[in-house]
Short mmCIF file of the C-alpha atoms (twelve columns), coordinates in Angstrom:
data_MODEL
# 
_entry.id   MODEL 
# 
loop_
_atom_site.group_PDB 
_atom_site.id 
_atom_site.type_symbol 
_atom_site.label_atom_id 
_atom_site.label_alt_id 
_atom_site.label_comp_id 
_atom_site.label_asym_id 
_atom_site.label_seq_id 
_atom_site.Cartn_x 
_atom_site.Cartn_y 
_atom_site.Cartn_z 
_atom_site.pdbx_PDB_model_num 
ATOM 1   C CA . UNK A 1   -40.455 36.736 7.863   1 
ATOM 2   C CA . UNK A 2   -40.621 33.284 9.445   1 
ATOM 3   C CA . UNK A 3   -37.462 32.160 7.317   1 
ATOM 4   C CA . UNK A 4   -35.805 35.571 8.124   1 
ATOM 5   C CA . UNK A 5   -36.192 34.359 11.892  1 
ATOM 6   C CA . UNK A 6   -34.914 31.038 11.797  1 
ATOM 7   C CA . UNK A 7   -31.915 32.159 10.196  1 
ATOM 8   C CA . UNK A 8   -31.189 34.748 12.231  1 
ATOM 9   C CA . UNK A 9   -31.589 32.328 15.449  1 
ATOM 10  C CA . UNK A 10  -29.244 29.781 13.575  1 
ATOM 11  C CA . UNK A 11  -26.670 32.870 13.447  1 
ATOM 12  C CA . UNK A 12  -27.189 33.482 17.092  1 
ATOM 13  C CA . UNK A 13  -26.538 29.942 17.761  1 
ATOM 14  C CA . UNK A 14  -23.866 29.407 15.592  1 
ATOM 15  C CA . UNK A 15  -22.026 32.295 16.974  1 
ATOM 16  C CA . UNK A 16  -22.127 31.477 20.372  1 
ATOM 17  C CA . UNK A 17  -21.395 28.008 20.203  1 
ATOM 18  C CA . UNK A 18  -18.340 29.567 18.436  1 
ATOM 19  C CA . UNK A 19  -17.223 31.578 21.136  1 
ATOM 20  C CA . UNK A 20  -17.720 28.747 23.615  1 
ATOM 21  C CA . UNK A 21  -15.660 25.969 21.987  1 
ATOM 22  C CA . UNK A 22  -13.177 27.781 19.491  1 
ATOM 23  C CA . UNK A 23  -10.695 27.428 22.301  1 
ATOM 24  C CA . UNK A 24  -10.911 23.369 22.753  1 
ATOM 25  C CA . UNK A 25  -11.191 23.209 19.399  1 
ATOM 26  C CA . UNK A 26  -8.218  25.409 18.825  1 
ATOM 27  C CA . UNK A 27  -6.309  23.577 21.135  1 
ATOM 28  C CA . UNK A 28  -7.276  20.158 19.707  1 
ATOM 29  C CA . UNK A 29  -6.177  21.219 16.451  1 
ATOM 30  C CA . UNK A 30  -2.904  22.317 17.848  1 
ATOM 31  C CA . UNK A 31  -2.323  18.890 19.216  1 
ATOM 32  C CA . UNK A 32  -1.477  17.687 15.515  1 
ATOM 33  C CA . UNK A 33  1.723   20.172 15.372  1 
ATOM 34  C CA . UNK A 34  3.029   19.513 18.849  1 
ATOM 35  C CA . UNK A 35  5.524   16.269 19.825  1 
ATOM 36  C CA . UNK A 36  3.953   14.161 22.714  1 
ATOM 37  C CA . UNK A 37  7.601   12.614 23.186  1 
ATOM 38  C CA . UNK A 38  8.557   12.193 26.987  1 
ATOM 39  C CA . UNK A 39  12.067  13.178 27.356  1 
ATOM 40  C CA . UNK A 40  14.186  11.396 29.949  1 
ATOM 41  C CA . UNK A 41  17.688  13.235 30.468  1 
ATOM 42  C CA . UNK A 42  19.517  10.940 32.305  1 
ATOM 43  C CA . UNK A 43  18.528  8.563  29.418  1 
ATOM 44  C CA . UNK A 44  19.497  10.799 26.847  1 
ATOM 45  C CA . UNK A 45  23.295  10.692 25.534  1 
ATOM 46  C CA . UNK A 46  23.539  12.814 22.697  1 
ATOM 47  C CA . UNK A 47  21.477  16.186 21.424  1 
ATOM 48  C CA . UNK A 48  20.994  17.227 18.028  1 
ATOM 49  C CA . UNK A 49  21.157  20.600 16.446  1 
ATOM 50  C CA . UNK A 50  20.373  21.989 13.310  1 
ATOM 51  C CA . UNK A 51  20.814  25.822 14.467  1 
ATOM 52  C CA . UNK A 52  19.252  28.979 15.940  1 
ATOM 53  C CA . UNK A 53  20.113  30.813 18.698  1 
ATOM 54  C CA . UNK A 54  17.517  29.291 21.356  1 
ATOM 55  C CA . UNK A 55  19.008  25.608 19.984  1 
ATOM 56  C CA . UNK A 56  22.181  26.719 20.577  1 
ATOM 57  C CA . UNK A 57  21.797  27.528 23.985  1 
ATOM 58  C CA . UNK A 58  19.642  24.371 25.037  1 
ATOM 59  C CA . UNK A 59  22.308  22.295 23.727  1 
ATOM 60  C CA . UNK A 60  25.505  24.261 25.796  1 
ATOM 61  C CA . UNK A 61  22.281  23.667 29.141  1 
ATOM 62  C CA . UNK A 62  22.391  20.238 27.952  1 
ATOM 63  C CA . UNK A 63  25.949  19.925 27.159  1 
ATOM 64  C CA . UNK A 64  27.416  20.705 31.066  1 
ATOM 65  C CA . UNK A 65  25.249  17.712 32.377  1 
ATOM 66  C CA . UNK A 66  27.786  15.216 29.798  1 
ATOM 67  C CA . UNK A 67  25.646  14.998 26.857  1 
ATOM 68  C CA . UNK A 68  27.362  15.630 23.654  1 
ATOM 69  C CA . UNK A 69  26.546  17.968 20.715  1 
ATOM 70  C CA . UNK A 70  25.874  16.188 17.843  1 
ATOM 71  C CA . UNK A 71  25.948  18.751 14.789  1 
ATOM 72  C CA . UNK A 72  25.021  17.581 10.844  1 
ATOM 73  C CA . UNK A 73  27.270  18.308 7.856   1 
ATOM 74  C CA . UNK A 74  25.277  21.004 5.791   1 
ATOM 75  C CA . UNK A 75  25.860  20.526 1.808   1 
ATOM 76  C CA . UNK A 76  27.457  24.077 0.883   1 
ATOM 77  C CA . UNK A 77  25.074  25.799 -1.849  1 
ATOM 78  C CA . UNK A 78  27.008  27.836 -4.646  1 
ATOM 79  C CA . UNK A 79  26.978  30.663 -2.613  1 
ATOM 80  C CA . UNK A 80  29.308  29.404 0.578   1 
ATOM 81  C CA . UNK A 81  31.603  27.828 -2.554  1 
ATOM 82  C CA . UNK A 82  32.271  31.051 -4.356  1 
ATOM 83  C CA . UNK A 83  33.112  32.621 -0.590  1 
ATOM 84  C CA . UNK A 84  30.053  35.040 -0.283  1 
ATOM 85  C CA . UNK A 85  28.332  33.133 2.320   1 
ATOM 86  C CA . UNK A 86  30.372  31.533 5.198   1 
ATOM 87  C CA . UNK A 87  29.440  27.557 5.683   1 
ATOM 88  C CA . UNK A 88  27.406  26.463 8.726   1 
ATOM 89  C CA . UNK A 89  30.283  23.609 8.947   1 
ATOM 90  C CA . UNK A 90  32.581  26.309 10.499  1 
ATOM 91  C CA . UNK A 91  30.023  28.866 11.868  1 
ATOM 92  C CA . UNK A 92  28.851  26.678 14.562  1 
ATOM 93  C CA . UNK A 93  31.495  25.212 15.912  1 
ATOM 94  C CA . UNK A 94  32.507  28.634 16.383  1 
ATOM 95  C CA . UNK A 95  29.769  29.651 18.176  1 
ATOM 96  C CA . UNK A 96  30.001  27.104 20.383  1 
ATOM 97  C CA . UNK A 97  33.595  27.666 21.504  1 
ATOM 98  C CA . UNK A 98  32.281  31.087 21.970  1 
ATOM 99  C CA . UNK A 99  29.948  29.948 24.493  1 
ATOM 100 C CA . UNK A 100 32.694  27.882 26.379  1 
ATOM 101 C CA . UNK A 101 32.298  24.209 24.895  1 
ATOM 102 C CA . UNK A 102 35.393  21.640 24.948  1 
ATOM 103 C CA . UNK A 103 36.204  20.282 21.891  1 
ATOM 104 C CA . UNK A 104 35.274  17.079 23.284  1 
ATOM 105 C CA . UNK A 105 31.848  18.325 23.530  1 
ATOM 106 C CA . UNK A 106 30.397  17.834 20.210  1 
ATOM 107 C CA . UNK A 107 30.593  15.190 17.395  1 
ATOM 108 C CA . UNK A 108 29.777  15.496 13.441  1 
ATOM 109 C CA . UNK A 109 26.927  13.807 12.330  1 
ATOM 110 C CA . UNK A 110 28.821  12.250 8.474   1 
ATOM 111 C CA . UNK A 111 27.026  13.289 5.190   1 
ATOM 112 C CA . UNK A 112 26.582  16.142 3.936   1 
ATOM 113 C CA . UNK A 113 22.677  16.854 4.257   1 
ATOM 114 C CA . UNK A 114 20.740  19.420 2.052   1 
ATOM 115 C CA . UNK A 115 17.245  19.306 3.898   1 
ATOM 116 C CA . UNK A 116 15.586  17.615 7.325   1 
ATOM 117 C CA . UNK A 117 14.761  14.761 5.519   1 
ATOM 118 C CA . UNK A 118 18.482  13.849 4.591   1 
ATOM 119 C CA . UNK A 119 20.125  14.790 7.933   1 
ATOM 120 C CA . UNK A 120 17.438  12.580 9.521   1 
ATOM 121 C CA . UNK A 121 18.889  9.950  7.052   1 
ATOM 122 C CA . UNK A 122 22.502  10.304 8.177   1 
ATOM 123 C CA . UNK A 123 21.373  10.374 11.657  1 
ATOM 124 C CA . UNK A 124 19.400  6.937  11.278  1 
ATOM 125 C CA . UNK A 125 22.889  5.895  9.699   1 
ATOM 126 C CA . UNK A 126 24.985  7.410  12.947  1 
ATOM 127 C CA . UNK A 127 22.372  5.474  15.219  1 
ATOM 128 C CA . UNK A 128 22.936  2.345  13.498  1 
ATOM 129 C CA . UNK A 129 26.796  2.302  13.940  1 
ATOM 130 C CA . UNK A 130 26.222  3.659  17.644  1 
ATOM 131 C CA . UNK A 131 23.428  1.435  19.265  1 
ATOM 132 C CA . UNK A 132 23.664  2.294  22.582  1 
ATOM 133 C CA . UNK A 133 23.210  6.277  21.966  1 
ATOM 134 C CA . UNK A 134 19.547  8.266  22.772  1 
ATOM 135 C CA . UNK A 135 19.504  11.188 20.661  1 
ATOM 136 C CA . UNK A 136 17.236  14.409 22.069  1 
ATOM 137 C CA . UNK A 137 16.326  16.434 19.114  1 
ATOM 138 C CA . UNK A 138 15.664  20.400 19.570  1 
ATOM 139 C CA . UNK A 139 12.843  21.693 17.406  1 
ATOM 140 C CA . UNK A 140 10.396  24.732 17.009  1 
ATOM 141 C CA . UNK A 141 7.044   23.483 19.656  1 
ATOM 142 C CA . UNK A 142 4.659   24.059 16.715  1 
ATOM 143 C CA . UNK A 143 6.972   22.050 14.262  1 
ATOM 144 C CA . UNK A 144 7.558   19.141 16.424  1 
ATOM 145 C CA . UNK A 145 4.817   16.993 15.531  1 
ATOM 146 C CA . UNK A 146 5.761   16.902 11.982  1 
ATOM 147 C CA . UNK A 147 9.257   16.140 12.986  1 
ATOM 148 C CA . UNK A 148 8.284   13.354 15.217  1 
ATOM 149 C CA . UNK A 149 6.087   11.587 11.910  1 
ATOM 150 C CA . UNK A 150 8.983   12.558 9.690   1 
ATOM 151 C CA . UNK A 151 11.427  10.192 12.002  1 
ATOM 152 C CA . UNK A 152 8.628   7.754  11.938  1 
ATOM 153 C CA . UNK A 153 8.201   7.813  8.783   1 
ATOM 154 C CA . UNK A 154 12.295  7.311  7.517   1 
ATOM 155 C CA . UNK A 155 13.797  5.375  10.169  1 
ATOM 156 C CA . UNK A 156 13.236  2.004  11.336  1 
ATOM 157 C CA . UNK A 157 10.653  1.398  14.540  1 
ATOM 158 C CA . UNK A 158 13.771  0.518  16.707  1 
ATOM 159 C CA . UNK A 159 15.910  3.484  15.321  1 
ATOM 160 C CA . UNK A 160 13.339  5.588  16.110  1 
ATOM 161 C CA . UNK A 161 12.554  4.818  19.050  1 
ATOM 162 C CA . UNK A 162 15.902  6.011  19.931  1 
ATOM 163 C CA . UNK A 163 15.433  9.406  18.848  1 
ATOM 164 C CA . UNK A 164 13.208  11.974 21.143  1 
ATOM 165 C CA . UNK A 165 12.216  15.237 20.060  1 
ATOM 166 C CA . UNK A 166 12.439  18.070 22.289  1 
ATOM 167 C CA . UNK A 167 10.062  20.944 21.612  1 
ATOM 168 C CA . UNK A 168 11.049  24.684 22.427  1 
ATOM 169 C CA . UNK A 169 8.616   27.191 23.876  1 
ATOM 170 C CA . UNK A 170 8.265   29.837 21.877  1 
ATOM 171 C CA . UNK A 171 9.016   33.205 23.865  1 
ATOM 172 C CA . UNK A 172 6.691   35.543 21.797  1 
ATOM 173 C CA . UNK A 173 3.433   33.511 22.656  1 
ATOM 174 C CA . UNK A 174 2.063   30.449 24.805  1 
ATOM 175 C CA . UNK A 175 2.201   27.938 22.341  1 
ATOM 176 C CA . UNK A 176 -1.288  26.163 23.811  1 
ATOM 177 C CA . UNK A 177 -2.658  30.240 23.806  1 
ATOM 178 C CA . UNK A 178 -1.419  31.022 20.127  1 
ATOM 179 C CA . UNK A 179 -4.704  32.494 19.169  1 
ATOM 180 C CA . UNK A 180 -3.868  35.171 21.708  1 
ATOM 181 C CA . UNK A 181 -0.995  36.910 20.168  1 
ATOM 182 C CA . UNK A 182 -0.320  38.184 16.423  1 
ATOM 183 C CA . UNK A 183 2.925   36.396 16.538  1 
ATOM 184 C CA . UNK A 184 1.236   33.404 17.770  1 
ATOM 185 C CA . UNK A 185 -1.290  33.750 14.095  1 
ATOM 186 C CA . UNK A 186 1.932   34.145 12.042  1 
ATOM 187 C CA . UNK A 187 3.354   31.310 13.092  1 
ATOM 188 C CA . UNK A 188 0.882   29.043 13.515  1 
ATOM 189 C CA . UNK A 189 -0.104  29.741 10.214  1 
ATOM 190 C CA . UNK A 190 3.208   29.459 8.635   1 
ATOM 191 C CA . UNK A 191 4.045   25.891 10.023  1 
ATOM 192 C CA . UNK A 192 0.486   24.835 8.251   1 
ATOM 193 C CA . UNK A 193 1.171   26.348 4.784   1 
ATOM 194 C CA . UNK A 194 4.548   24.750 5.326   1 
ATOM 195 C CA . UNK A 195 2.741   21.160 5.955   1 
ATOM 196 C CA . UNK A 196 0.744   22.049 3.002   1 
ATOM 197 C CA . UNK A 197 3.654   22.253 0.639   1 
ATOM 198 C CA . UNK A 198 5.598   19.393 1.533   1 
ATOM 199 C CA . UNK A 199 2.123   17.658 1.354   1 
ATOM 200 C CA . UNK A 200 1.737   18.584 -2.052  1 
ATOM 201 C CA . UNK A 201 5.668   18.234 -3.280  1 
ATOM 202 C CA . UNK A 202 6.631   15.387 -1.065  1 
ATOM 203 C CA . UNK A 203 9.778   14.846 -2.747  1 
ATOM 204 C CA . UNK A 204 11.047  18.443 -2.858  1 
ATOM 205 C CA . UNK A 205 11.389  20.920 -5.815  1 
ATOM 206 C CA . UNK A 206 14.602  20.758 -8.001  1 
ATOM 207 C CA . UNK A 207 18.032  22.133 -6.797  1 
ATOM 208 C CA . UNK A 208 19.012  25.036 -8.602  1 
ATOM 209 C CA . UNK A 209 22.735  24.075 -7.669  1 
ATOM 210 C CA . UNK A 210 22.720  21.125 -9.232  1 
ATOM 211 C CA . UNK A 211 21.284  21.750 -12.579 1 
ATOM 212 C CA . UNK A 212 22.091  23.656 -15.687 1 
ATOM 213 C CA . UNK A 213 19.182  26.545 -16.528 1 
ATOM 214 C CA . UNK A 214 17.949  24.133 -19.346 1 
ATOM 215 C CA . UNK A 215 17.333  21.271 -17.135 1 
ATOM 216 C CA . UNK A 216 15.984  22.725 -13.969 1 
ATOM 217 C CA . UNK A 217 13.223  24.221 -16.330 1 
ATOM 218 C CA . UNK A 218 12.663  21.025 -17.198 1 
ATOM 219 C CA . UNK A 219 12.552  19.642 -14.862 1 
ATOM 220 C CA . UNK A 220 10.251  22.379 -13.008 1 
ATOM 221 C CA . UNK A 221 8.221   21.712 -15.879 1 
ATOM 222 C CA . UNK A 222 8.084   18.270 -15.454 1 
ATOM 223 C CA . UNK A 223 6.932   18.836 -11.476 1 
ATOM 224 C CA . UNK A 224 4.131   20.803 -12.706 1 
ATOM 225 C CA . UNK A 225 2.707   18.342 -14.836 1 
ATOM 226 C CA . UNK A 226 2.747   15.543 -12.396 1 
ATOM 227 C CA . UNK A 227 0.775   18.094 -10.074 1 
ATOM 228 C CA . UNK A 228 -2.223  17.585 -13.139 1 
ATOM 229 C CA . UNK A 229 -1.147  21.445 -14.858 1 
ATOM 230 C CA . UNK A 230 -2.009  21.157 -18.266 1 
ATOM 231 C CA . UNK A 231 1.838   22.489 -20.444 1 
ATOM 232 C CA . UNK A 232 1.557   23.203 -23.859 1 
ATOM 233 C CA . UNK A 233 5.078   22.605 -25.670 1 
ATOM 234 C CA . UNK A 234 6.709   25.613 -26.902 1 
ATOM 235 C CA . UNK A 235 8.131   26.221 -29.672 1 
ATOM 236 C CA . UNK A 236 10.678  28.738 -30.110 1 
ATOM 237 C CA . UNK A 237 10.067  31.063 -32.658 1 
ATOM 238 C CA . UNK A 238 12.544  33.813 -34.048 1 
ATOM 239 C CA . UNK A 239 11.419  37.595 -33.039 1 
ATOM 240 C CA . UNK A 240 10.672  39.627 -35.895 1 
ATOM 241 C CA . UNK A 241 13.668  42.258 -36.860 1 
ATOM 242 C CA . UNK A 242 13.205  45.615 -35.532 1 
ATOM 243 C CA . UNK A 243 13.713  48.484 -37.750 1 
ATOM 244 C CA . UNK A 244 15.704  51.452 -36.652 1 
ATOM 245 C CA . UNK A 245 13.264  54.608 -36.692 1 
ATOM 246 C CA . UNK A 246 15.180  57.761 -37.939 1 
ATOM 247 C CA . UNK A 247 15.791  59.992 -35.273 1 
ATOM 248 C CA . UNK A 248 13.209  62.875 -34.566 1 
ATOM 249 C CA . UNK A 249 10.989  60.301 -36.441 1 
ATOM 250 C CA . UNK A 250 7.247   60.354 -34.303 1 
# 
């Protein structure tokens, strides 16, 4: 009975030291996904966006007080080349004539990018060849963070210095207040299973579009086994014929 007791007063502790501090410690674990970058518009000379509707509109906000759109050059999977999808190239130009931007208004970004990681490459390269241009990036509040290391991580100190990264309030959900909304769960937790994965495949998986079926199994293969998955080698063996059963035959 004695041990019964103690750990039923542990439980009692336990549970309402939880209720007490899950909120600061909530919010101090939030502080790892979130962009501390101070933002000074009159400073700031060019935006970047990558897409989405509340982007979109942030830029055009940004746009009337003379900054310019910068927009990337997306690599065009198989399915914008055979015509089934339209390309992002024309798409959001488009959509920003639609919303009463000048052509003079926005700029490509050269090179044709396939994830975040290479359009923050061809950015690096645009900020090199234009040193006197501050670049506000838009991003998701809960993905800002890892944005902000990402530029750390593939640009030069001075480069990056010149980029700032402007984080976007969610409207579902206070982003400080997640906890308090089932929206706020779902995408909390998808932004850390996304951290997860590019933790564990750092350098991407293979491109489908760029590899025949023979070699992106391969090379999937090959991505396992570096991840310590233990592959036997197959060995294809022939199937053995089928005979043809008469019909009516049980």
């Amino acid at each position: 009975m004695p041990g019964r007791r103690k750990w039923l007063i542990f439980a009692v502790i336990t549970l309402v030291s939880a209720g007490l501090l899950h909120e600061p410690l909530l919010s101090a674990v939030t502080r790892g996904f979130l962009s501390n970058d101070l933002i000074d518009d009159v400073a700031t000379t060019h935006v970047y966006m990558m897409g989405g509707d509340r982007m979109l509109e942030t830029a055009m906000e940004m746009s009337h007080d003379g900054i310019v759109i910068l927009l990337p050059e997306v690599w065009a999977p198989r399915s914008v080349q055979c015509g089934a999808v339209p390309a992002s190239d024309d798409l959001l130009p488009r959509l920003l004539a639609d919303l009463g931007a000048e052509p003079d208004q926005w700029i490509r970004v050269s090179g044709r990018a396939r994830d975040r990681r290479e359009r923050i490459q061809f950015l690096g390269d645009w900020l090199d060849r234009n040193p006197e241009a501050v670049v506000c990036m838009l991003s998701d509040a809960l993905s800002s963070g890892g944005l902000r290391r990402q530029i750390d991580g593939e640009l030069s100190v001075e480069v990056a210095g010149r980029v700032k990264i402007k984080p976007l309030q969610p409207i579902e959900y206070p982003v400080d207040r997640w906890w308090r909304s089932t929206t706020g769960w779902k995408a909390f937790y998808g932004k850390a299973i996304g951290r997860f994965w590019g933790w564990l495949s750092p350098e991407g998986i293979p491109i489908a579009d760029d590899l025949s079926p023979q070699e992106y199994e391969e090379a999937f293969r090959q991505r396992l086994q570096s991840l310590g998955v233990d592959l036997k080698p197959t060995e294809s063996e022939p199937l053995p014929p089928t005979e043809l059963s008469p019909v009516g035959a049980s």
